[in-house]
C-alpha positions as CSV (number, residue, x, y, z in Angstrom):
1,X,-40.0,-15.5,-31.0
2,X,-43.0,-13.3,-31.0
3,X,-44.2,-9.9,-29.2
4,X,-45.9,-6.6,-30.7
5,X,-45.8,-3.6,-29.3
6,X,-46.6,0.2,-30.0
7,X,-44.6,1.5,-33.2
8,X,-43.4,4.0,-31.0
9,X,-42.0,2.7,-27.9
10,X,-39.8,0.0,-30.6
11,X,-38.7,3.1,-31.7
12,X,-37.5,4.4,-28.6
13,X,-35.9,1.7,-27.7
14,X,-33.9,1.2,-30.9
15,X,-32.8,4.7,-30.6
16,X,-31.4,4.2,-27.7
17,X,-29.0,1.7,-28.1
18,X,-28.4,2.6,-32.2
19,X,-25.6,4.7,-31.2
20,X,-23.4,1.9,-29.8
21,X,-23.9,0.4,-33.8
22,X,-20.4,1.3,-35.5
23,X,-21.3,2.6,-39.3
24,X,-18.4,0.3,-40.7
25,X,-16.5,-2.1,-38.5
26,X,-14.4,-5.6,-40.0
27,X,-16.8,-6.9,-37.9
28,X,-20.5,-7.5,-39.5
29,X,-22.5,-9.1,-36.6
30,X,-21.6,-5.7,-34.6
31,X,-24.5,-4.0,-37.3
32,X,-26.8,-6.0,-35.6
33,X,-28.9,-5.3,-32.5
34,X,-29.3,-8.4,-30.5
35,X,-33.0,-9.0,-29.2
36,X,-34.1,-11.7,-26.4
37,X,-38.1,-11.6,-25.1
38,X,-38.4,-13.0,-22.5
39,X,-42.7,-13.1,-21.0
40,X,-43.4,-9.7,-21.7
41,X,-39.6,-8.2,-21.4
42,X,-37.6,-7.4,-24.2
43,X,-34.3,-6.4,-24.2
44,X,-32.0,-4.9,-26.8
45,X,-28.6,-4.9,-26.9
46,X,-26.2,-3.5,-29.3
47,X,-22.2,-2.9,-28.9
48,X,-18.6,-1.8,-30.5
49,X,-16.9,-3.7,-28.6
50,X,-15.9,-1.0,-26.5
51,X,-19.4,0.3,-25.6
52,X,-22.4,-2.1,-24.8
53,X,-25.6,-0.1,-24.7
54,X,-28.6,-2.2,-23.2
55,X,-32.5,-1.4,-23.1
56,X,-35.6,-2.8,-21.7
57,X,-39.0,-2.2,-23.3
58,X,-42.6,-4.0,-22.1
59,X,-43.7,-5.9,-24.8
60,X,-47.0,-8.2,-25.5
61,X,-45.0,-11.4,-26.0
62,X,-46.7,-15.0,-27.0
63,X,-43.4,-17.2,-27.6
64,X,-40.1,-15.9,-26.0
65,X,-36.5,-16.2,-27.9
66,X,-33.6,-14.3,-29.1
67,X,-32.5,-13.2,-32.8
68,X,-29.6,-11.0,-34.1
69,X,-31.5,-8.0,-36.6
70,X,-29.5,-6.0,-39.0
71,X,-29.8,-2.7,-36.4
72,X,-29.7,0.1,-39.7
73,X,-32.5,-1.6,-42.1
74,X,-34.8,-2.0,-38.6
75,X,-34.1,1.0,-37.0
76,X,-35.3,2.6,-40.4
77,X,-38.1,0.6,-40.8
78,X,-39.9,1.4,-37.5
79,X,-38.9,4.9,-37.7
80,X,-41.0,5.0,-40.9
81,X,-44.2,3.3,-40.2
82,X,-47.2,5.1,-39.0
83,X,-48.4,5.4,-35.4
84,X,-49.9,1.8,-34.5
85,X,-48.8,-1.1,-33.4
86,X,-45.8,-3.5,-35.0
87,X,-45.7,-7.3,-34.5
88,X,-42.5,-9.0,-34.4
89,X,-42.0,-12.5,-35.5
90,X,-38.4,-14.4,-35.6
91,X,-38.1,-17.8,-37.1
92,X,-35.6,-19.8,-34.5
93,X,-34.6,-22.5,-37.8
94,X,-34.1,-19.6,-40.9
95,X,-33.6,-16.8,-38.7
96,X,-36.4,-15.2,-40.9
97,X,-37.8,-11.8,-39.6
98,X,-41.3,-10.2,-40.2
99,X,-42.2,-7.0,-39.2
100,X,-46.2,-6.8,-39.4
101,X,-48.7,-3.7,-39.4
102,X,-52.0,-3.1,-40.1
103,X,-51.1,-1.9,-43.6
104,X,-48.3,-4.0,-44.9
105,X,-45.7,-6.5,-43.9
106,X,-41.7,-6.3,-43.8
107,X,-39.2,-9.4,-44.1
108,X,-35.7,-9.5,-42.9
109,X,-32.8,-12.1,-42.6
110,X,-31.6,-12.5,-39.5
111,X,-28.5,-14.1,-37.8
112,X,-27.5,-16.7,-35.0
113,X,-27.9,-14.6,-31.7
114,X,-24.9,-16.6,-30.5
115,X,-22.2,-15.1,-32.7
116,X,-23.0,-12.0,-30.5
117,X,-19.9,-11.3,-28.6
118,X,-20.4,-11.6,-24.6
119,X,-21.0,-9.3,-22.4
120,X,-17.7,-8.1,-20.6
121,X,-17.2,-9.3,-17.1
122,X,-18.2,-6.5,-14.7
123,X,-17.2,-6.1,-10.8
124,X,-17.5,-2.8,-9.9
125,X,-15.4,-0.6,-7.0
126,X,-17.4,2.6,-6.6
127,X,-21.1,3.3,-6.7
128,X,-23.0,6.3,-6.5
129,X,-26.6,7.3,-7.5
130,X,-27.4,10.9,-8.3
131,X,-29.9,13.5,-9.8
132,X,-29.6,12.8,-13.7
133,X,-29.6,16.4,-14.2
134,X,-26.8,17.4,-11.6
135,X,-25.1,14.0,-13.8
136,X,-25.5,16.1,-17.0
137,X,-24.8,19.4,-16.0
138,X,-21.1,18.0,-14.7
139,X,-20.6,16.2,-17.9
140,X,-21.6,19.3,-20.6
141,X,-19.3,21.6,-18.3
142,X,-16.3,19.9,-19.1
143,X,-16.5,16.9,-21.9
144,X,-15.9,20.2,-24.1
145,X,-12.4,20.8,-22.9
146,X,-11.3,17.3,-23.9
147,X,-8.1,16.4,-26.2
148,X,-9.0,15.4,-29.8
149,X,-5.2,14.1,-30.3
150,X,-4.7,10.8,-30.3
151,X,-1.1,11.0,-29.2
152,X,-2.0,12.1,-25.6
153,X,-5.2,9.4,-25.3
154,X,-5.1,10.7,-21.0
155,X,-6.5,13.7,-22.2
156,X,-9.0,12.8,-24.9
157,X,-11.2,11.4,-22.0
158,X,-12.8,13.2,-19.0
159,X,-11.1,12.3,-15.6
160,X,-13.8,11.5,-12.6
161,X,-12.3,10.7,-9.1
162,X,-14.1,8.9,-6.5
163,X,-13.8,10.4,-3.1
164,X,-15.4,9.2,0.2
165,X,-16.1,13.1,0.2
166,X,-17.0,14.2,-3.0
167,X,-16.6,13.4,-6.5
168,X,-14.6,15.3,-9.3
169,X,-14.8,16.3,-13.1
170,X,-11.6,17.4,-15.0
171,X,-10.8,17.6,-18.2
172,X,-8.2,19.6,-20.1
173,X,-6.5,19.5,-24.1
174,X,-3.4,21.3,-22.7
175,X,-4.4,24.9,-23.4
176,X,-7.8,24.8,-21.2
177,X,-8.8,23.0,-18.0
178,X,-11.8,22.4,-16.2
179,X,-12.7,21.1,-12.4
180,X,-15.9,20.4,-11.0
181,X,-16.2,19.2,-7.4
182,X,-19.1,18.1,-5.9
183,X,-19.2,17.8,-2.5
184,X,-23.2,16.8,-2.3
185,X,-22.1,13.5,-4.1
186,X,-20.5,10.9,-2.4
187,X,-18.8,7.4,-3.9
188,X,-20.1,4.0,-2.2
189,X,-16.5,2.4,-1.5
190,X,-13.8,2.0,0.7
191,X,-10.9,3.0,-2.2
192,X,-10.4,6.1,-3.9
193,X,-10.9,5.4,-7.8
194,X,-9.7,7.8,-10.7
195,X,-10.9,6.7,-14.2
196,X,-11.0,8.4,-17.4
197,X,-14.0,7.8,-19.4
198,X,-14.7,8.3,-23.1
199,X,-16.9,11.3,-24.6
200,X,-18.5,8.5,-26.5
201,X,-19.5,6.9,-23.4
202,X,-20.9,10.2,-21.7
203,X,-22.9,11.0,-24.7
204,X,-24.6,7.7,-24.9
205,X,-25.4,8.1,-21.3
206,X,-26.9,11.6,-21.4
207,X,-29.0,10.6,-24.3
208,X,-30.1,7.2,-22.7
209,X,-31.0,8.5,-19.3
210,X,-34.7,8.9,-19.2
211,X,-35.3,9.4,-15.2
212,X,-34.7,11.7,-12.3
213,X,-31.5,9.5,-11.5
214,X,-28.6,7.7,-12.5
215,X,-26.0,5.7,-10.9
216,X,-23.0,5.1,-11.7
217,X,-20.6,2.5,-11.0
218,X,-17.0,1.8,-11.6
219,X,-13.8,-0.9,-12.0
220,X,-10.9,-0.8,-12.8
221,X,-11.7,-1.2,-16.6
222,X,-15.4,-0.3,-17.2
223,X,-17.5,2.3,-15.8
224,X,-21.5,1.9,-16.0
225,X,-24.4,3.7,-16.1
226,X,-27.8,2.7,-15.7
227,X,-31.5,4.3,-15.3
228,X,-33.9,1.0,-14.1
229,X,-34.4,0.9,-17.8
230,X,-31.2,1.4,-20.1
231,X,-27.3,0.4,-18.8
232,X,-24.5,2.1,-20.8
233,X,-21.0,-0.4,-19.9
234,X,-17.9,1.5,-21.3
235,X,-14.7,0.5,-21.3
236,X,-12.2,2.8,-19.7
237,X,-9.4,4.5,-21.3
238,X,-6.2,2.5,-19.7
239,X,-4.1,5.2,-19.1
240,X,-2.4,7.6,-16.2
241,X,-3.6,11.1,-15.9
242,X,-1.5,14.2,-16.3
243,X,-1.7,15.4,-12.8
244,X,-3.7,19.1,-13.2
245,X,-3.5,20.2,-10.0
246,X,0.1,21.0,-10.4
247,X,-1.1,23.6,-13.5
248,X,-3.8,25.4,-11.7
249,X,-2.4,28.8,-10.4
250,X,-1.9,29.8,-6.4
251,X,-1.2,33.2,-7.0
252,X,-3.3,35.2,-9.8
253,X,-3.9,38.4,-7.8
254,X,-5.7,40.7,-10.1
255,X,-9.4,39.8,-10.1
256,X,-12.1,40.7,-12.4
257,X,-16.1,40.4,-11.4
258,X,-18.1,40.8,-14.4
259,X,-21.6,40.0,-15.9
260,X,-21.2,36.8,-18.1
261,X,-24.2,38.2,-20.1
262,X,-22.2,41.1,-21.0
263,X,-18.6,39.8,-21.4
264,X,-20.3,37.0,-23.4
265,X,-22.0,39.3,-26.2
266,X,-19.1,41.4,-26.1
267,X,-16.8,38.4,-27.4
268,X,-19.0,36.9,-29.7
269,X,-19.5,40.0,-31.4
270,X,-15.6,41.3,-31.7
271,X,-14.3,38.3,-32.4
272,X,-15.7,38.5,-35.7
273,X,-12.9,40.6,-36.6
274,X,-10.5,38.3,-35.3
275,X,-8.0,36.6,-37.4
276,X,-9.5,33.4,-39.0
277,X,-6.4,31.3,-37.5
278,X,-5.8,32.9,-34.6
279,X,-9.4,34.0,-33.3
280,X,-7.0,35.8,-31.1
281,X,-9.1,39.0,-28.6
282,X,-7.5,41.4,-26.7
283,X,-8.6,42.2,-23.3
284,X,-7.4,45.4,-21.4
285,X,-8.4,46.2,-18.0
286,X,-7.8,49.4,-15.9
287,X,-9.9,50.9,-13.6
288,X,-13.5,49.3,-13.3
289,X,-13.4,49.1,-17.2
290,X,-12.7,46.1,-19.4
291,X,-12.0,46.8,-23.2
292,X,-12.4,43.8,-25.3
293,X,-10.5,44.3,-29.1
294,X,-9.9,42.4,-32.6
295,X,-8.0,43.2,-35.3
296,X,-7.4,41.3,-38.5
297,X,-4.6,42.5,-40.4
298,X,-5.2,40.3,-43.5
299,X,-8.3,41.9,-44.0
300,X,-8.1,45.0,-42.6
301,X,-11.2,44.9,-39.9
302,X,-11.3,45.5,-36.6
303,X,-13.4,45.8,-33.3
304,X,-13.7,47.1,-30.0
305,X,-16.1,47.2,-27.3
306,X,-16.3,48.8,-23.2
307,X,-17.8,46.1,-20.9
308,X,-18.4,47.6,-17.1
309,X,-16.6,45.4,-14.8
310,X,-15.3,45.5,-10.8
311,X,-11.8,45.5,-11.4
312,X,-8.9,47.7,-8.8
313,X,-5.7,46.0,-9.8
314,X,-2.7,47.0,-11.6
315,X,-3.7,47.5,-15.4
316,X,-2.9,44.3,-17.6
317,X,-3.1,43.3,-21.6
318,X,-4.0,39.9,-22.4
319,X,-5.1,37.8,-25.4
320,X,-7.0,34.5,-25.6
321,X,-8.3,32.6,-28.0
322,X,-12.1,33.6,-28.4
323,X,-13.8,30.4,-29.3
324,X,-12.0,29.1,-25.7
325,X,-13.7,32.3,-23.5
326,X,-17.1,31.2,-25.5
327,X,-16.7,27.7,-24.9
328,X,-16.1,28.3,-20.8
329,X,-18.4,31.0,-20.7
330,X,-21.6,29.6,-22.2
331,X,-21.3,26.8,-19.2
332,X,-21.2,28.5,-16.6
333,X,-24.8,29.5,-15.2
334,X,-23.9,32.5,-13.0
335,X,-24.7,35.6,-13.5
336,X,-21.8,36.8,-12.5
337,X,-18.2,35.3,-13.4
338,X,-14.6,36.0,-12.0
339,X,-11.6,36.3,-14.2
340,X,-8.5,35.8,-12.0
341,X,-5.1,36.9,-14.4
342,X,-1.8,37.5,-13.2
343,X,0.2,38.4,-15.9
344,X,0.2,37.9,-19.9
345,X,1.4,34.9,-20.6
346,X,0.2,33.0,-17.2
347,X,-2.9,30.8,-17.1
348,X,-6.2,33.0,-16.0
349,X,-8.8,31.0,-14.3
350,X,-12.6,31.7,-14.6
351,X,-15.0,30.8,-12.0
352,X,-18.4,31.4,-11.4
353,X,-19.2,34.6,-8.8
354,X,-21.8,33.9,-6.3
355,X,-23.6,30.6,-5.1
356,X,-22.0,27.8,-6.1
357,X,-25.4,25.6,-6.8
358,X,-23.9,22.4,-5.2
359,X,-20.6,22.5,-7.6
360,X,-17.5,24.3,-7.3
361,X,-16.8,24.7,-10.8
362,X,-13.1,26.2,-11.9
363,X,-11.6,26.7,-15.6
364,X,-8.4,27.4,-16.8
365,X,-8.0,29.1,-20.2
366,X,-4.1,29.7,-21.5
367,X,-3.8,33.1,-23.2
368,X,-2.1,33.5,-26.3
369,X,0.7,35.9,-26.8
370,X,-0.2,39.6,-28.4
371,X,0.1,40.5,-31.6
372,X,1.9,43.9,-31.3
């Protein structure tokens, strides 16, 4: 096996597929990266078991093959050679490696490329191709929301459902929710299909993405994205949904229209008197006015600020965990946001006010009961 190539697209390519390379795993051909040239295509390959991440890169190749190459010590070679060109040379009979450069030359030991576990079997229900960006934007505005307990493994991963008519986002850790529907998007397919898909997975596939668009595609097991150039395959996570729509409030009749600009300074900066634990702010409306309030009574500081708002209903007192109104707030790319309450200790939703830029986006924040 032989190819060279530009120092710099190797490195690409490894970094691409790197993060599918468990640190640790009772497994030791899964800290390899599996690489097969064929004429002038090379293609990586590196796994978890649960997560395949594959890559092609254009090579120079003068003898086609396949090795197994310990994916840290190679990774960090290339990443640390100068700007020129690397030629790679595998010895089929003592799985030898040699990494040469103008300057120097860098041996490896290799492995059998067929201990390499196979690639899951892959027959996919759904397909859709969208903008990569619209793709990202959908994923960052809820993956944040996800569960990190183990015990409810539903909720850990984000929820997408397939519709003839649209396609949907959720995901929710019990105290905070988060919808997206986009209605622009629409699922090849003649069956509706929910799956609930790791953050793991959606990270791999933002950073892989290196075009305008990505598709998608779905079983009942795996879901997969792919560019032209790189394919993320994920396994699902095998479990039933809580169902959220039966959480998300009919009724909240007080509305607030506010500047997310504003309200979003306004937190940051009270909530550094907040309790520690808690992060607890108070928020009081009455009459076009919001007041937004900490207090931390171990340490004796406290904060208060007057945000300008549109608000005609009843006045209310309600608390919510700061970090949560920061979390919803910085992704949503209005500049105006609605808060709809309806009393203390009922879930508020927050929506963006104004076009909708192709997504109706709605989330749910819990408030937290007032320290009096």
């Amino acid at each position: 096996m032989n190819f060279r190539l530009p120092v710099k697209e190797f490195a690409q390519a490894l970094a691409r597929v790197s993060s599918a390379i468990p640190q640790r795993s009772p497994m030791p051909v899964l800290e390899n990266v599996l690489l097969e040239l064929e004429g002038s295509t090379l293609t990586l390959t590196a796994t978890d078991m649960d997560i395949t991440v594959t890559t092609r890169v254009e090579v120079q190749g003068t003898a086609n093959g396949s090795i197994l190459a310990p994916a840290r010590r190679l990774n960090d070679t290339i990443r640390a050679l100068e700007a020129g060109e690397v030629v790679f040379t595998a010895e089929a009979a003592s799985r030898r490696i040699t990494l040469a450069t103008s300057s120097g030359e860098y041996r490896l030991s290799g492995l059998d490329p067929a201990d390499f576990p196979a690639r899951p079997g892959f027959a996919p229900k759904a397909s859709l191709t969208l903008p990569a960006e619209k793709f990202s934007t959908m994923v960052k505005r809820t993956m944040f929301a996800c569960s990190s307990d183990e015990f409810r493994p539903a909720m850990t991963g984000v929820l997408f459902q397939f519709r003839p008519e649209e396609m949907r986002s959720v995901a929710t850790d019990g105290f905070r929710l988060v919808r997206v529907i986009d209605r622009e998007t629409r699922a090849g397919g003649t069956d509706d299909l929910d799956i609930i898909v790791p953050p793991k997975a959606l990270t791999l596939a933002l950073g892989s993405v290196a075009t305008d668009q990505i598709t998608i595609s779905a079983s009942d097991t795996h879901v997969r994205f792919e560019d032209g150039t790189t394919t993320v395959l994920a396994r699902l996570i095998d479990e039933q949904y809580p169902n959220y729509e039966s959480v998300i409030p009919q009724a909240n009749d007080k509305r607030m229209i506010v500047r997310r600009d504003d309200l979003l300074g306004s937190v940051k900066r009270v909530s550094l008197y907040s309790n520690v634990q808690t992060r607890q702010v108070r928020m009081r409306l009455a009459d076009n006015a919001l007041r937004v309030a900490a207090e931390d009574i171990d340490s004796g500081g406290e904060a208060h600020e007057s945000v300008p708002c549109d608000y005609s209903a009843d006045e209310i007192e309600i608390g919510f965990n700061a970090q949560f109104v920061r979390d919803a707030l910085d992704r949503l790319d209005a500049e105006e946001v609605a808060f709809d309450f309806s009393t203390p200790l009922r879930p508020s939703l927050l929506s963006p006010y104004g076009p909708k830029n192709g997504q109706d986006v709605l989330m749910l924040l819990m408030p937290v009961r007032l320290n009096n």
